[in-house]
C-alpha positions in Angstrom: 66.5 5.2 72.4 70.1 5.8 72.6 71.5 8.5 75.4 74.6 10.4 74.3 76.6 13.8 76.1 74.3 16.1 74.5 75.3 19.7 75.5 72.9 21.3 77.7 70.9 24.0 75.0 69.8 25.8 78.3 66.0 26.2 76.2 63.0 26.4 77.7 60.6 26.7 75.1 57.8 30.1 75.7 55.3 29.0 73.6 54.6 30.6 70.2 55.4 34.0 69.0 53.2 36.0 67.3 53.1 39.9 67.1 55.9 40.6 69.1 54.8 38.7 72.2 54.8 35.1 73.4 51.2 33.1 73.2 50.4 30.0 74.7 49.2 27.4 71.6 45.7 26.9 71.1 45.9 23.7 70.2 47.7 23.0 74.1 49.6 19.7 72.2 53.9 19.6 72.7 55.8 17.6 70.8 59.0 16.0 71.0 62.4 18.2 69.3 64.4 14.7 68.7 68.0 14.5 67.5 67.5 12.0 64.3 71.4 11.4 64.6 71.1 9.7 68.3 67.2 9.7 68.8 67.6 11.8 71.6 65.0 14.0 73.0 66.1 18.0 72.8 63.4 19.2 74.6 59.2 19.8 73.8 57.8 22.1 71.9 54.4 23.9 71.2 52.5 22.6 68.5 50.7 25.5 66.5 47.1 24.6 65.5 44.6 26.8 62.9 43.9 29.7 65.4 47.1 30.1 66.2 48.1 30.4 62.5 45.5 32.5 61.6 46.7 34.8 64.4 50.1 34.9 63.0 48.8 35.8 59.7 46.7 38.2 60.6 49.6 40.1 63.4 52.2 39.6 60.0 48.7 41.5 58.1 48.8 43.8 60.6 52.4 44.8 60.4 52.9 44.7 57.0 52.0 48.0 55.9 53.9 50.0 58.7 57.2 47.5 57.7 56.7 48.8 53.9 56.2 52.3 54.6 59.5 52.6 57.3 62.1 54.2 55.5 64.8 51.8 53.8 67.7 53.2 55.8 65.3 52.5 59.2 64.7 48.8 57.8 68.6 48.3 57.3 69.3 49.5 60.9 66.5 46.7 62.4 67.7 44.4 60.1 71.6 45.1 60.7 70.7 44.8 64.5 68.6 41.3 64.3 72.0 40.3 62.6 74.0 41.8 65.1 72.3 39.4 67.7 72.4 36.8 65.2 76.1 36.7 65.7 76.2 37.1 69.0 74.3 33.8 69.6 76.1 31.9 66.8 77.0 29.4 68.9 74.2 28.3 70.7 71.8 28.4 67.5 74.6 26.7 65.7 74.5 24.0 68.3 70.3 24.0 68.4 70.3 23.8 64.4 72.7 20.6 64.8 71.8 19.0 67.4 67.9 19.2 66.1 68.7 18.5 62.0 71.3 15.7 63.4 74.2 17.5 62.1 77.8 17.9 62.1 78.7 21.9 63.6 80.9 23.2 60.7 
């Protein structure tokens, strides 16, 4: 395995989230985030098994109807605000989604 200067991504994965709070995986099995350009391991994180995807489906189930019934200027506002921080993290998700997909940052 090569070793490079890899920028610190200052991540610590939380586990999986699902309904609007952090879970633990069921399945209790990491796996390696590796940089395919240098083969560098990023970091580990949760693998999701059956339960927890049922779980997710059934919060996003859950949800669903409250999301379709919120007024569309209310949905713009959430959604202008998750782009909002969006931007403000550029940068450091820019950085994750290279460093992970073995990219260049353009």
């Amino acid at each position: 395995m090569m070793t490079t200067d890899t920028p610190s991504l200052n991540f610590t994965p939380r586990g999986l989230f699902i309904g609007g709070k952090w879970h633990q995986s069921n399945s209790d099995r990491m796996m390696s985030a590796i940089n395919p350009a240098t083969g560098e391991i990023l970091g580990h994180v949760p693998v999701a098994g059956a339960d927890d995807v049922d779980k997710a489906v059934d919060a996003a189930t859950a949800a669903a109807p409250a999301w379709g019934s919120m007024p569309m200027r209310e949905r713009a506002e959430l959604l202008g605000r998750l782009a909002d921080r969006l931007a403000e993290h550029r940068q450091e998700l820019g950085m994750m989604d290279c460093l992970d997909g073995g990219n260049t940052l353009g």
